[in-house]
Each structure stands twice: as structure tokens, then as C-alpha cells.
C-alpha positions, -999 to 999 in steps of 0.1 A, spaced: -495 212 9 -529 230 18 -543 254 -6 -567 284 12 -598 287 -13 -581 327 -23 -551 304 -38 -527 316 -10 -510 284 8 -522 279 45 -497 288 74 -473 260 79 -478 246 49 -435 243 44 -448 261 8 -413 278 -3 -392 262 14 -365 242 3 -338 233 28 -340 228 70 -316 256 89 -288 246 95 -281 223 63 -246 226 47 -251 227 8 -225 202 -9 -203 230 -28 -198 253 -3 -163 265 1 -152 246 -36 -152 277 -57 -135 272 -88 -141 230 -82 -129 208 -112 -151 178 -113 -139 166 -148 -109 181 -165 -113 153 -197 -146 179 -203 -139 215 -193 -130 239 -216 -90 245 -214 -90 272 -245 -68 254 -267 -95 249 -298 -99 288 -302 -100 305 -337 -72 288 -364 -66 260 -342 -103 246 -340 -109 219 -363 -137 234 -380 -120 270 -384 -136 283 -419 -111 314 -423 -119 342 -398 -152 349 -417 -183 357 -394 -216 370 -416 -251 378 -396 -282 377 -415 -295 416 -424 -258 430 -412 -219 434 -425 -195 401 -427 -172 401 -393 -139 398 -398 -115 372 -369 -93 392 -351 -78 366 -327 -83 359 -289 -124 358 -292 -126 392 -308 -140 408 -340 -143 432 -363 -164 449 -388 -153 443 -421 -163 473 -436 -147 494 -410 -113 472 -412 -112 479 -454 -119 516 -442 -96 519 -421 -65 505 -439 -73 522 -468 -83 558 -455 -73 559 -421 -89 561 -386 -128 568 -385 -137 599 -369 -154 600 -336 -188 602 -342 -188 590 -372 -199 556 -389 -188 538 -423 -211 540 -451 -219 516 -482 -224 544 -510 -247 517 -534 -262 502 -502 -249 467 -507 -234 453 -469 -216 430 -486 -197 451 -509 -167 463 -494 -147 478 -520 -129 507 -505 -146 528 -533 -179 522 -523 -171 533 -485 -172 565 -468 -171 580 -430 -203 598 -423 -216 614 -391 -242 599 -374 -268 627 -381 -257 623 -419 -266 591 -414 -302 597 -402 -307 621 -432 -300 594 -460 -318 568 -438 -348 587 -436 -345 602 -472 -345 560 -486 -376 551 -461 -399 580 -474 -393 571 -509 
């Protein structure tokens, strides 16, 4: 391939392209091809059943522990404590740790606060 001296390829310089009109690619028309069924995923090592299942347990570094619902879904574990022990969160609103621990879930140290609540104690705690 020809370079101009501006860096631009010359006309005609096939620069770009990749396959002559008219070509057939191989896969056309096998959507939803199974080349190797001994490695596809079938879904039948999914949560308790996978050998290295640990409990249902899920923690991110900096955030709340995450709780195994089943079929690939999760839940806050703070909320879930919240919830059996209180009842459904309000709309709007968000679950609180009162001593600012994540981890601690007692249902003692939780509580439903708006979101604007929220801001006010999150703002109070940074300008301190």
C-alpha cells in the first residue's frame, strides 16, 4: 500500500478493504451454530450446583455483601434484612447503616431514609 506524503493512502491503494464483492462469508445463514457442544455453556453449573459454590455470599470492595437469590440474580443484603424485618422500602427511599459500618446488618442498625435525607447526612459526614 502507497502512502501520499499528507498520510492519506493513494487511490486504489485496496487500503480498507477486506473482502472482493461478491464473497460468501463462512457463517452466513448458521445463526445459533453449535460447533462444540463438549464446550458450550448448557447452564447446569449455576449457583448451589457449581462445584465451587461458597454459600450465596457475594461482597464488592467499598459496597454491601450481596446476597444469592437463584437463577443469576442478587440482592442487597442490607435491604433483604430490611425488608423481612420491617417490611417493604418506600419508593424513594434507600436503607441506611445508622453507625456507618456496610457490613453490619443488624436490623437495629438499619433504617429507610429518603434520598434527600440521604444527601443531608452524606454531606453533613464530608464537611466534618
Amino acid at each position: 500500500m502507497r502512502k501520499r506524503k499528507n498520510g492519506q493512502f493513494a487511490k486504489k491503494s485496496n487500503s480498507g478493504k477486506r473482502f472482493e464483492k461478491g464473497l460468501i462469508p463462512w457463517n452466513k445463514g448458521l445463526k445459533g451454530i453449535h460447533l462444540s457442544k463438549d464446550t458450550e455453556f448448557d447452564g447446569t453449573l449455576i449457583g448451589d450446583k457449581h462445584p465451587s459454590w461458597k454459600g450465596g455470599i457475594h461482597r464488592i470492595k467499598n459496597d454491601v455483601v450481596y446476597l444469592w437469590t437463584g437463577s443469576n440474580e442478587r440482592v442487597r443484603r442490607p435491604r433483604k434484612v430490611y425488608e423481612n424485618n420491617y417490611g417493604e422500602i418506600p419508593k424513594g427511599y434507600v436503607v441506611y447503616h445508622k453507625d456507618g459500618n456496610s457490613l453490619n446488618d443488624d436490623p437495629k442498625n438499619l433504617e429507610a431514609i429518603s434520598r434527600g435525607e440521604l444527601m443531608k447526612r452524606n454531606h453533613s459526614i464530608n464537611n466534618k
